[in-house]
C-alpha positions in Angstrom: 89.4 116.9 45.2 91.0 119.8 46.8 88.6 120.1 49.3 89.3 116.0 50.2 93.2 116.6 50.1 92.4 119.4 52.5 90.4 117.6 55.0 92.8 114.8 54.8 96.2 116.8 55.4 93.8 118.6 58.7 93.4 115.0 60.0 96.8 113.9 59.5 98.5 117.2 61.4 95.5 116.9 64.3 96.6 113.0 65.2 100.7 113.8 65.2 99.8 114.8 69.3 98.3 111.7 69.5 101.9 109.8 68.3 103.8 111.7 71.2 104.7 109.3 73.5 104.9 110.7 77.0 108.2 109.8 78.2 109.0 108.0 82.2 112.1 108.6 83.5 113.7 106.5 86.0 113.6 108.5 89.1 109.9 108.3 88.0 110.0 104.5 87.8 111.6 104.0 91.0 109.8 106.5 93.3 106.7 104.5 92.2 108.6 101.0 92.7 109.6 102.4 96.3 105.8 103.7 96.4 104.1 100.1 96.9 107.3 98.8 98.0 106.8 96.8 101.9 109.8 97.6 103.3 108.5 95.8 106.6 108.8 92.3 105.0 111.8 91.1 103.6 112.7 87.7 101.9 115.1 86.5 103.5 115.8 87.7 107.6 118.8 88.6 109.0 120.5 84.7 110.2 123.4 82.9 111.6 125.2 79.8 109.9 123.4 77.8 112.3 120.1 78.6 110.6 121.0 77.9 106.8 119.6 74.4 106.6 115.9 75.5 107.1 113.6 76.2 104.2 110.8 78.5 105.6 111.1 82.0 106.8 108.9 81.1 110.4 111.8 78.4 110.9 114.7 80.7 110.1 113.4 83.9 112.1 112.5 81.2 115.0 116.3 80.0 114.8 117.6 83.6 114.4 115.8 84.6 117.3 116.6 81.8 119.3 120.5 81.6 118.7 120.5 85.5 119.6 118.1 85.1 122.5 120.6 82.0 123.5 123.7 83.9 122.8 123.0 86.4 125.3 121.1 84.1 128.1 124.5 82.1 127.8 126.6 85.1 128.6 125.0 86.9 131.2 124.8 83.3 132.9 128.4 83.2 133.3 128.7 86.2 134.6 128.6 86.6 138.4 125.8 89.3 139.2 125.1 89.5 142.7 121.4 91.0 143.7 120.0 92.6 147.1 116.6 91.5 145.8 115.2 88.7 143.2 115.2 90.2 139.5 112.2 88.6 137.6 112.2 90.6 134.3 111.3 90.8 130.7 113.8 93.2 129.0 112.6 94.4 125.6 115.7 95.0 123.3 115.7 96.8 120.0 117.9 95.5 117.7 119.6 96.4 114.1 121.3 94.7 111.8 122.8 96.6 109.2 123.5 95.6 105.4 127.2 94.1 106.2 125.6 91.6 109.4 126.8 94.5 112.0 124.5 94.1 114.5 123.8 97.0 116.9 121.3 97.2 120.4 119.4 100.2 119.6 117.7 100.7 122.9 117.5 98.3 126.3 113.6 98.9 127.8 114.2 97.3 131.6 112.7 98.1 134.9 114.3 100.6 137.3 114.5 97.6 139.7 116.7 95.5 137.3 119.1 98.7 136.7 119.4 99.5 139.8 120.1 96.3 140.7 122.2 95.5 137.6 123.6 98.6 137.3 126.4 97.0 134.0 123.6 95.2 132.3 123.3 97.7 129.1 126.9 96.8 128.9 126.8 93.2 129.6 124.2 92.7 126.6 126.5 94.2 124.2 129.4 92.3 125.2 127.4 89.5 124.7 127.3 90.3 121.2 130.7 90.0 120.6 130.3 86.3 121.4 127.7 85.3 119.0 128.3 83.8 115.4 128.5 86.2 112.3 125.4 87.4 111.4 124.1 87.6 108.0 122.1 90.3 106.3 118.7 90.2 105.8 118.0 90.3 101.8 115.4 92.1 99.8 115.0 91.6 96.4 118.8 90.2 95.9 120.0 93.1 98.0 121.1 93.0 101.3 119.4 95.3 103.5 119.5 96.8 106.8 116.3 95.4 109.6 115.3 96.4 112.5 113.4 94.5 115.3 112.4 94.2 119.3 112.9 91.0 121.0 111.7 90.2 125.0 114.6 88.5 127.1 113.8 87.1 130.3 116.1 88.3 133.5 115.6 85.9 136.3 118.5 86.4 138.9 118.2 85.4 142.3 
């Protein structure tokens, strides 16, 4: 019997590592969250009032993009910009908006014929801005977050 009481009390100390449970902290959690996270798709994109009746994300990026596209055609077609030579160009524009609908041009990729011809148009496209509707936020998850993205507008002055 002593021997049995023995072995008994050995297996009962050896399986108190097995009960340890092997705590996770938070930072733990969310580093592995943020790990398999896609930051490069987001549900909701960045819109304008304009855009809230529409139900699928292809429709309200499509409306996005065309009421920014718009917004800035519209301006630099009221402004008088007088050539030497025809301007047929596709200026790629890197845009941001930011958590609070701010939105920023990043960078302006044009031809050195259209700047040199257009020497204000880095200035004109972000005056345009200031024309267009309030922007709202792209969301992720329930929280609004900061995108970035390039879109092509066509220069054709003549």
């Amino acid at each position: 019997m002593k021997s049995f009481f023995i072995i008994v009390s050995f297996f009962v100390l050896s399986s108190c590592d097995n009960l340890n449970v092997k705590k996770t902290s938070s930072e733990a959690i969310l580093n592995e969250e943020l790990q398999t996270f896609n930051w490069e798709d987001v549900d909701v994109y960045p819109s304008f009032s304009v855009c809230d009746d529409l139900s699928s994300k292809t429709e309200q990026q499509a409306c996005f993009q065309n009421t920014l596209v718009g917004g800035i055609t519209d301006y630099l077609t009221k402004e008088d910009l007088v050539v030497t030579q025809d301007i047929n160009d596709t200026i790629l524009l890197s845009f941001r908006v930011d958590r609070l609908g701010k939105l920023t041009v990043l960078k302006v990729d044009l031809d050195s014929i259209t700047e040199r011809e257009i020497p204000n148009i880095k200035r004109l496209i972000n005056q345009s801005l200031d024309t267009l509707p309030e922007v709202y936020p792209a969301i992720k998850r329930g929280q609004q977050v900061t995108t970035e993205f390039n879109l092509p507008i066509i220069i054709n002055v003549r």
